[in-house]
BALOBA-1460 file (C-alpha; in Angstrom, 3 decimals):
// residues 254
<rec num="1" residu="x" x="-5.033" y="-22.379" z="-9.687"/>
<rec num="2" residu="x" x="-8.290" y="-20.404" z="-10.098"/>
<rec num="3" residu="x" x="-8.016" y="-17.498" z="-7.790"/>
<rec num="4" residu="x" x="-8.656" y="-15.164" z="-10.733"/>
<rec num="5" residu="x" x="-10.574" y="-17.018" z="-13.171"/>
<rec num="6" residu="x" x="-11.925" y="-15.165" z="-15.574"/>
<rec num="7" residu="x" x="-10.337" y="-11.884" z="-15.168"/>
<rec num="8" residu="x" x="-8.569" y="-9.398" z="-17.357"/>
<rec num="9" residu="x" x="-5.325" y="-8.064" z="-15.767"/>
<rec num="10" residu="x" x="-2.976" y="-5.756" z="-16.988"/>
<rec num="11" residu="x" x="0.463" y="-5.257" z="-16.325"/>
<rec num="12" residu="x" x="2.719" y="-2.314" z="-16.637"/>
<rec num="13" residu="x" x="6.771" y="-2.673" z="-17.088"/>
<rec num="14" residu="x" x="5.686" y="-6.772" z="-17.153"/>
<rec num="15" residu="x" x="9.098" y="-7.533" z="-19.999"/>
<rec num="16" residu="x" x="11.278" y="-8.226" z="-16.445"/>
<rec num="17" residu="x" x="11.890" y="-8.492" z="-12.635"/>
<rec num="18" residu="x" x="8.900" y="-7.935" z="-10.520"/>
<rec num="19" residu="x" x="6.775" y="-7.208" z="-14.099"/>
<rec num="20" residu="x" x="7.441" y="-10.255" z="-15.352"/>
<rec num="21" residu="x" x="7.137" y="-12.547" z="-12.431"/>
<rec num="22" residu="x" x="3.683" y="-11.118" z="-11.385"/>
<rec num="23" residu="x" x="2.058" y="-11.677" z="-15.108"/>
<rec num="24" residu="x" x="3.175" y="-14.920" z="-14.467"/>
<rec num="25" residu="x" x="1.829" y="-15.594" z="-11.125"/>
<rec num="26" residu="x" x="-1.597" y="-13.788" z="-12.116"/>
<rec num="27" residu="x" x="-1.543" y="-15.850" z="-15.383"/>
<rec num="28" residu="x" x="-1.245" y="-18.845" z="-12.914"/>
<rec num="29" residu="x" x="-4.059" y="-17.956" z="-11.496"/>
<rec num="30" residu="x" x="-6.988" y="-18.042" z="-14.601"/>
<rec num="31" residu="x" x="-6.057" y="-14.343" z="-15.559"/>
<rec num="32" residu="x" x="-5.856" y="-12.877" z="-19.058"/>
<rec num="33" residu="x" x="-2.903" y="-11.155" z="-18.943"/>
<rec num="34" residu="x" x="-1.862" y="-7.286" z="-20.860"/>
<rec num="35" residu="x" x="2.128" y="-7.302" z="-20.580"/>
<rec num="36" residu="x" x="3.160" y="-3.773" z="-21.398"/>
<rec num="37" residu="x" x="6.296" y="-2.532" z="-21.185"/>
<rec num="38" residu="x" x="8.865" y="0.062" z="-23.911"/>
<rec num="39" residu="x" x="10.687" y="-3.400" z="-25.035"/>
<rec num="40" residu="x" x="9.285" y="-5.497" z="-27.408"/>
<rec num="41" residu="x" x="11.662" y="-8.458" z="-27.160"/>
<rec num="42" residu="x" x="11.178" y="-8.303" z="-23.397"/>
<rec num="43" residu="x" x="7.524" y="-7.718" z="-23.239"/>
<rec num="44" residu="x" x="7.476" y="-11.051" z="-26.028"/>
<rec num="45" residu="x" x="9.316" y="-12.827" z="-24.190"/>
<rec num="46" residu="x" x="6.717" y="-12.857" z="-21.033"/>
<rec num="47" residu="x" x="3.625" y="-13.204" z="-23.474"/>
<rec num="48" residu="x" x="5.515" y="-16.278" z="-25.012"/>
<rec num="49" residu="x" x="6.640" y="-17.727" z="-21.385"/>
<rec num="50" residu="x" x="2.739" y="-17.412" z="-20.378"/>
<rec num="51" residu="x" x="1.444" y="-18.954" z="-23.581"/>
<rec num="52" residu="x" x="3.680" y="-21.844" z="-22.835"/>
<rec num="53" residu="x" x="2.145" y="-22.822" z="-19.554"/>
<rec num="54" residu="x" x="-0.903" y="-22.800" z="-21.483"/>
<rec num="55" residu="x" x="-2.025" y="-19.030" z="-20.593"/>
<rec num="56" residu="x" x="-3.855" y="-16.545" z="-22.558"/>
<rec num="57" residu="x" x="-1.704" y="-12.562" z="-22.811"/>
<rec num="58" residu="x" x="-1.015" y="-10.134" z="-25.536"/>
<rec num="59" residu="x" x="1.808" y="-7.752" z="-25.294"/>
<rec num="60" residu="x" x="1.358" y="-3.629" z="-25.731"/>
<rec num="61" residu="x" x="4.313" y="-1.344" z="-26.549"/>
<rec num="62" residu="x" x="3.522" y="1.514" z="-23.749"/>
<rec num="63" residu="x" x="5.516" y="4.279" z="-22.581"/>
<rec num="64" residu="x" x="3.508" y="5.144" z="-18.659"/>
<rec num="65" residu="x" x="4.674" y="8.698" z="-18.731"/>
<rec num="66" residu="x" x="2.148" y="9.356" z="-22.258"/>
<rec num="67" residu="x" x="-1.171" y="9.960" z="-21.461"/>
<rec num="68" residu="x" x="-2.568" y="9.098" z="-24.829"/>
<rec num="69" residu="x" x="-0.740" y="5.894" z="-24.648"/>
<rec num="70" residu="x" x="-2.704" y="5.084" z="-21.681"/>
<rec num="71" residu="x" x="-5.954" y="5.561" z="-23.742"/>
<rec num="72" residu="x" x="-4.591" y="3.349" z="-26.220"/>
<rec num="73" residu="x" x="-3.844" y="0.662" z="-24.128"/>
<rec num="74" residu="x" x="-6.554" y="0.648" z="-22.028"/>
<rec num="75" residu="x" x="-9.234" y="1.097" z="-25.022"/>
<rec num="76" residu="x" x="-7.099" y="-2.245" z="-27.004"/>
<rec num="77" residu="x" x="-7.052" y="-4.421" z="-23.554"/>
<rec num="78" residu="x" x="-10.681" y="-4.100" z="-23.571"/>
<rec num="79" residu="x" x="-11.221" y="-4.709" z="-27.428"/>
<rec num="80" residu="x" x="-8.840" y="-7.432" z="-27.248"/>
<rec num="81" residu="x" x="-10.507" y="-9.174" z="-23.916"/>
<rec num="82" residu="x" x="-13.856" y="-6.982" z="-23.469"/>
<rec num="83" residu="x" x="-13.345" y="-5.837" z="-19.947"/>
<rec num="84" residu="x" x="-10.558" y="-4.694" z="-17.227"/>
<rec num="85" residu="x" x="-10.279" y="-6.014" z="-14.191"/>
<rec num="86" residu="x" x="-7.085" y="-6.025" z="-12.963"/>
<rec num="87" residu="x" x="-4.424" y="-3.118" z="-13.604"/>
<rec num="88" residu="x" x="-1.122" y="-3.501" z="-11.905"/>
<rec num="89" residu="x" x="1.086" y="-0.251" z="-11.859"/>
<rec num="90" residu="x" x="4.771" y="-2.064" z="-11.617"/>
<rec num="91" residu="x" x="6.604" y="0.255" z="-14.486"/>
<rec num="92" residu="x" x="9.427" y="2.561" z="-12.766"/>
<rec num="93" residu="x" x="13.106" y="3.438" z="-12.635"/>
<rec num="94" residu="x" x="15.661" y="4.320" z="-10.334"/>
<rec num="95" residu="x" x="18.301" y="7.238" z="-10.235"/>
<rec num="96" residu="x" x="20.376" y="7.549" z="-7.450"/>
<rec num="97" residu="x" x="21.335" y="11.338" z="-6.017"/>
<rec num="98" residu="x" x="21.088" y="13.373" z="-2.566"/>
<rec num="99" residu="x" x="18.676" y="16.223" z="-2.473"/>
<rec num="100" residu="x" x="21.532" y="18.897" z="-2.745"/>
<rec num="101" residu="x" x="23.462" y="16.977" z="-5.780"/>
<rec num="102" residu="x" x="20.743" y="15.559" z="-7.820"/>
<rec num="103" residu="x" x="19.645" y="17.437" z="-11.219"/>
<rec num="104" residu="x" x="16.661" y="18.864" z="-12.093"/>
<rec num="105" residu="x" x="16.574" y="16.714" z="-14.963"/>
<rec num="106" residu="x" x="17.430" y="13.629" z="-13.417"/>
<rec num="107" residu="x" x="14.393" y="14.705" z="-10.578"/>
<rec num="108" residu="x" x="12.089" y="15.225" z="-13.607"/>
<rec num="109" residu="x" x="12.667" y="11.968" z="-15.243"/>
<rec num="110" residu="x" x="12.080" y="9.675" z="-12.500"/>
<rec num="111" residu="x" x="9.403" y="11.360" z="-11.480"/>
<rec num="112" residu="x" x="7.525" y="11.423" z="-15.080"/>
<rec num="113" residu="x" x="7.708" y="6.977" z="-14.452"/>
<rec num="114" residu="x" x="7.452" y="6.860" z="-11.287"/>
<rec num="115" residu="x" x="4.974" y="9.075" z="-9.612"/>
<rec num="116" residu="x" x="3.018" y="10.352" z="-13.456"/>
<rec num="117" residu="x" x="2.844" y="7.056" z="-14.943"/>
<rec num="118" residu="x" x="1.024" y="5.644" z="-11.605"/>
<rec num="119" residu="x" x="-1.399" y="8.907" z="-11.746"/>
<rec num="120" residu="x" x="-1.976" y="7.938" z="-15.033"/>
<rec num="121" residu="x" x="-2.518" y="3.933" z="-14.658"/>
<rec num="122" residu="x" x="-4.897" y="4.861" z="-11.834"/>
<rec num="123" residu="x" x="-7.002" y="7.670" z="-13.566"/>
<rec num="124" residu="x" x="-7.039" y="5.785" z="-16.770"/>
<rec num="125" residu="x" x="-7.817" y="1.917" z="-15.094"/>
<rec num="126" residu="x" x="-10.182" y="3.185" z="-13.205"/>
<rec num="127" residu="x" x="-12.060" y="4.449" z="-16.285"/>
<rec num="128" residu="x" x="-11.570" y="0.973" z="-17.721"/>
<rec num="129" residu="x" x="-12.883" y="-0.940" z="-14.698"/>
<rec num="130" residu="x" x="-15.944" y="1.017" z="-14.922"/>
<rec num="131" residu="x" x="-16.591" y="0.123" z="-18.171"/>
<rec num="132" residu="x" x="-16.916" y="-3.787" z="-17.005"/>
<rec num="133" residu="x" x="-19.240" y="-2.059" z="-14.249"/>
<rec num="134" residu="x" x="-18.324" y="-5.740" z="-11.543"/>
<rec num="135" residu="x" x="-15.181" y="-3.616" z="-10.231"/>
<rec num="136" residu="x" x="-12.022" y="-4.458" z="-9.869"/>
<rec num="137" residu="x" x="-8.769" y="-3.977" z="-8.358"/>
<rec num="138" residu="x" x="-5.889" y="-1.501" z="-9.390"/>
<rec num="139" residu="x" x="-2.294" y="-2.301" z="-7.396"/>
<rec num="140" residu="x" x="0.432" y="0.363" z="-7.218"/>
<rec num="141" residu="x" x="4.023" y="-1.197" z="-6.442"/>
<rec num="142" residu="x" x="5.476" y="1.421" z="-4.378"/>
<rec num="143" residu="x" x="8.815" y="0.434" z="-1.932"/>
<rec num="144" residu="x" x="10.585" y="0.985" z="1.494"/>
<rec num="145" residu="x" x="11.611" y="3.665" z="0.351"/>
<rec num="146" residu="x" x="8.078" y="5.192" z="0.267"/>
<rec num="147" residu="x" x="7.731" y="4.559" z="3.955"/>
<rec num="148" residu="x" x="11.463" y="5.648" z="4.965"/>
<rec num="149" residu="x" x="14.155" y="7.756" z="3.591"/>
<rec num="150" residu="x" x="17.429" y="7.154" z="1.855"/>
<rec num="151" residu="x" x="19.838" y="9.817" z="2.045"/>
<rec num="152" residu="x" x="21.138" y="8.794" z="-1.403"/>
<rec num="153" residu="x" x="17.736" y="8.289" z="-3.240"/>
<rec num="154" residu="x" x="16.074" y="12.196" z="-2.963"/>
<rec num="155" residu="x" x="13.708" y="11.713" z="-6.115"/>
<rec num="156" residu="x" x="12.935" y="7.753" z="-5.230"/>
<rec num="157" residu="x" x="11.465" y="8.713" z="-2.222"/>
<rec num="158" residu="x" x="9.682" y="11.411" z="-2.968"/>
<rec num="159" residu="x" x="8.160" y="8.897" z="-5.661"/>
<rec num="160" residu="x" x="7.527" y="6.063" z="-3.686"/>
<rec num="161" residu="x" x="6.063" y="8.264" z="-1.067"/>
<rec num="162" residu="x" x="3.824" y="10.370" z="-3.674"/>
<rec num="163" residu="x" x="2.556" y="6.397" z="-4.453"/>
<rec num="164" residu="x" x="1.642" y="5.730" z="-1.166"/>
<rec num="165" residu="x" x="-0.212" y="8.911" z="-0.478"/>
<rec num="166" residu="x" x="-2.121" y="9.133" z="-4.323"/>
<rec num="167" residu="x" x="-3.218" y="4.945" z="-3.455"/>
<rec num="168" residu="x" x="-5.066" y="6.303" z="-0.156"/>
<rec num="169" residu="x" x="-7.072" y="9.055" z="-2.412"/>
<rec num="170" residu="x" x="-7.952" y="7.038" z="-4.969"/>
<rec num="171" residu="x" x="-9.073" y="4.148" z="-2.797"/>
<rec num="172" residu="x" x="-11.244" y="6.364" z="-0.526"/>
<rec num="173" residu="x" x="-13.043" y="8.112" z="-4.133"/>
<rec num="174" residu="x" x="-13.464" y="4.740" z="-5.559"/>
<rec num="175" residu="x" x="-14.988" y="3.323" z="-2.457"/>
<rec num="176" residu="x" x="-17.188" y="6.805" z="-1.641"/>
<rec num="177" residu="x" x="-18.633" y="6.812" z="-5.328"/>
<rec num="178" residu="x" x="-19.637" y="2.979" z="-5.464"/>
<rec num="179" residu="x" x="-17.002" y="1.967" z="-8.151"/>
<rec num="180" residu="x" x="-16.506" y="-1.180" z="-6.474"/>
<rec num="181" residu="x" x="-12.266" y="-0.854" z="-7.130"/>
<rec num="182" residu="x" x="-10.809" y="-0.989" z="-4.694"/>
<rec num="183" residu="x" x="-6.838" y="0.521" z="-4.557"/>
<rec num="184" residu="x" x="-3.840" y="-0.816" z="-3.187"/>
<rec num="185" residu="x" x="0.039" y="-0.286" z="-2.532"/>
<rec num="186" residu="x" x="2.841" y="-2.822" z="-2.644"/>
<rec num="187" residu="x" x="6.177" y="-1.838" z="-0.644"/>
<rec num="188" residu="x" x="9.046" y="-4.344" z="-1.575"/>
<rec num="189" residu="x" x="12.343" y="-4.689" z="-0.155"/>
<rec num="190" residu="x" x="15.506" y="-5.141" z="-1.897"/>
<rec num="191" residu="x" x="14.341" y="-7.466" z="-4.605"/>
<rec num="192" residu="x" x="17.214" y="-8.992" z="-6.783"/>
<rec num="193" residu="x" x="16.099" y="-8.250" z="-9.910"/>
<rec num="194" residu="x" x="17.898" y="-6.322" z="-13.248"/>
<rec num="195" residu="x" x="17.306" y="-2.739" z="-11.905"/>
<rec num="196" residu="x" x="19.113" y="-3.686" z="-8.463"/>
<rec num="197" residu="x" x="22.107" y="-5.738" z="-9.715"/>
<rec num="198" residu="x" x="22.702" y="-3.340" z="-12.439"/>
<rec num="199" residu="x" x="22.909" y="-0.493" z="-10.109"/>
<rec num="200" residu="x" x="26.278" y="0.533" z="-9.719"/>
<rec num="201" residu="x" x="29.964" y="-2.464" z="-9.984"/>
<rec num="202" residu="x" x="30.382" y="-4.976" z="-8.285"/>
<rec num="203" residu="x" x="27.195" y="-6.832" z="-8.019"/>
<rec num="204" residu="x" x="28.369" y="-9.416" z="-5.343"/>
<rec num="205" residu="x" x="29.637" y="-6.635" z="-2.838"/>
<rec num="206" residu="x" x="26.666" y="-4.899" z="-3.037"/>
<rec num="207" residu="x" x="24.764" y="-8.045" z="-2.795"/>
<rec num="208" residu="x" x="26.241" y="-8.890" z="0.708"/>
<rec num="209" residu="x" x="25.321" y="-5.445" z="1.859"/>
<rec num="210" residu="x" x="22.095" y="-5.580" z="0.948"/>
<rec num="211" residu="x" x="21.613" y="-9.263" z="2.593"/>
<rec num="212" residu="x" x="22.969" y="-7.597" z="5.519"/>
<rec num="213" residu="x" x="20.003" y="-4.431" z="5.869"/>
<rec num="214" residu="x" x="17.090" y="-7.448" z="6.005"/>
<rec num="215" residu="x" x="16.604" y="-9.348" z="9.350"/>
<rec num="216" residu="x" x="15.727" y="-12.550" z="7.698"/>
<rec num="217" residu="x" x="18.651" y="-12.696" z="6.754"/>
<rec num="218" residu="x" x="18.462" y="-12.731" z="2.291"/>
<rec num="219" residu="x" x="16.961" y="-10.805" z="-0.293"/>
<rec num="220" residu="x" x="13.477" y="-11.198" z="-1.406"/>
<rec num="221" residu="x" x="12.896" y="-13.346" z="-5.269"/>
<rec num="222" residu="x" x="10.406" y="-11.683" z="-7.761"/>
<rec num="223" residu="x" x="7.649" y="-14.179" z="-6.881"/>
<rec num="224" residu="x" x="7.635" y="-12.760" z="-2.812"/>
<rec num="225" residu="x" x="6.237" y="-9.683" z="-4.223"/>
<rec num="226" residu="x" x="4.136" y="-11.339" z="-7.092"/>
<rec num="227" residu="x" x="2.422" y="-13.583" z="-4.796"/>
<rec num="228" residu="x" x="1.061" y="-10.566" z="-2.548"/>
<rec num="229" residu="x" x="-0.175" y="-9.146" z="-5.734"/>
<rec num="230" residu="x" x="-2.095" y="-11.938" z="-7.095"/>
<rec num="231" residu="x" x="-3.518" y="-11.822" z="-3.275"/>
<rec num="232" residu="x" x="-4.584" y="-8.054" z="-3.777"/>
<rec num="233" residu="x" x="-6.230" y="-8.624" z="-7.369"/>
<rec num="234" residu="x" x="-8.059" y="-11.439" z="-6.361"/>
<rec num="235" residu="x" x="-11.348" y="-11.570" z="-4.235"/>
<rec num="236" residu="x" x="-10.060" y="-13.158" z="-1.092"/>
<rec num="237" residu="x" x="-8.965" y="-9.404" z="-0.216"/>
<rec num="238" residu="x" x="-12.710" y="-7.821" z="-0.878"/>
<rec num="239" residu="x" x="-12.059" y="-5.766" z="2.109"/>
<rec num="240" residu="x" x="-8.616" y="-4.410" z="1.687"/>
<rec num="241" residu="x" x="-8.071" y="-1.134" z="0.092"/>
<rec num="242" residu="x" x="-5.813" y="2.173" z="0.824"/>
<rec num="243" residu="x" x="-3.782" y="-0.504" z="2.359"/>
<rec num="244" residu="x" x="0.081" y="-0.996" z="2.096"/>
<rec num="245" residu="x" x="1.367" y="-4.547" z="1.601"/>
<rec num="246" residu="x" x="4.831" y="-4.635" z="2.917"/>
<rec num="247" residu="x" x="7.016" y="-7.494" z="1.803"/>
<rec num="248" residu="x" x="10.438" y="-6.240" z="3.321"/>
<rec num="249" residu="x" x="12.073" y="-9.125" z="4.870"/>
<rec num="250" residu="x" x="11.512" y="-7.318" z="8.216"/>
<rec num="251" residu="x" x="13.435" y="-3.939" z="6.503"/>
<rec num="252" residu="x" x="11.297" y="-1.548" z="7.720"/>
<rec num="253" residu="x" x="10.414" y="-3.328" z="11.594"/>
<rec num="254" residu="x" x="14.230" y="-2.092" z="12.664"/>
């Protein structure tokens, strides 16, 4: 109940799914929580669900792809709490397309959440780590599908990939200039949450075939991924960082 006692932790896209069920879990844990997210019913709703289990959070309305929101957020977690410890890069999207039929636009837009709003979490909670100068730990959810292709899923891919690759380079210049941060990547399976059963019709077909890609033979819950997280931000993984975590139901062993 106390692996993070005492630490600030912030959480980006934490209104739902994976966002929500890891401020939970880190709240669970000692944290004080940041839930930031663009919906401010959602992003209530997980401040209010923490506060009931007798946990301390405060919500931030934050758009990842705005750099200046970044300073804003960061600068009121620390006013509000008086240090960053934790930062949790969760906030993304998905668009489906191949490489020949996807637009421009569509490319653009995923990317600007996906891949910009991680560059941005890590350049900016980096800077507020080192303001608490006892480091910290910054985790970037990546996927599967940063570690194998989708023929359908162009601009995911390239996303989840450019996560994998940017967590390497900004764990090996945290550790090489004594920051004490150290960086790490989450790859999930297919995780029932809102953004995969609102993907396309018929939620219970496309439930079966999902089932059906993961040896073990059902989808992963919120809380698979959340507890690997609350592992990464605490201390017992002091000597894990440019690391991938991959939670995958044995996805990615086939």
């Amino acid at each position: 109940m106390n692996r993070l006692q005492d630490k600030v932790a912030l959480v980006t896209g934490g209104g739902s799914g994976l966002g929500r069920a890891t401020a939970l879990r880190l709240s669970g844990e000692g944290a004080i929580v940041a839930v930031t997210d663009m919906s401010d019913a959602n992003g209530a709703e997980t401040v209010s669900e923490i506060e009931k289990a007798g946990g301390t959070a405060k919500f931030f309305n934050h758009n990842v792809c705005l750099e200046e929101q970044w300073v804003t957020v960061i600068d009121g977690v620390i006013a509000a709490f008086g240090r960053l410890d934790i930062v949790v890069n969760n906030a993304g999207i998905a668009i489906p397309g191949n490489a020949e039929a996807l637009s421009f636009a569509d490319w653009r837009k995923l990317m600007s959440v996906n891949l910009d709003g991680v560059f941005l979490g890590v350049k900016h909670g980096i800077r507020g780590i080192k303001q608490g100068n006892r480091g910290g730990s910054i985790i970037n959810l990546s996927s599967i599908e940063g570690l194998v292709g989708d023929p359908d899923l162009a601009a995911y891919n390239a996303s989840k990939g450019g996560v994998r690759l940017l967590t390497k380079s900004a764990a090996l210049h945290c550790a090489k200039t004594g920051t004490g941060i150290r960086v790490n990547s989450v790859h999930p399976g297919f995780i029932w949450t809102p953004m995969v059963e609102n993907a396309g019709p018929d939620a219970e077909a496309r439930y079966k075939a999902l089932v059906a890609l993961h040896p073990v033979g059902h989808l992963g819950e919120p809380d698979d991924v959340a507890w690997g997280i609350v592992y990464l931000a605490s201390d017992e993984s002091k000597f894990v960082t440019g690391s991938e975590l991959v939670i995958d139901g044995g996805y990615t062993a086939q």
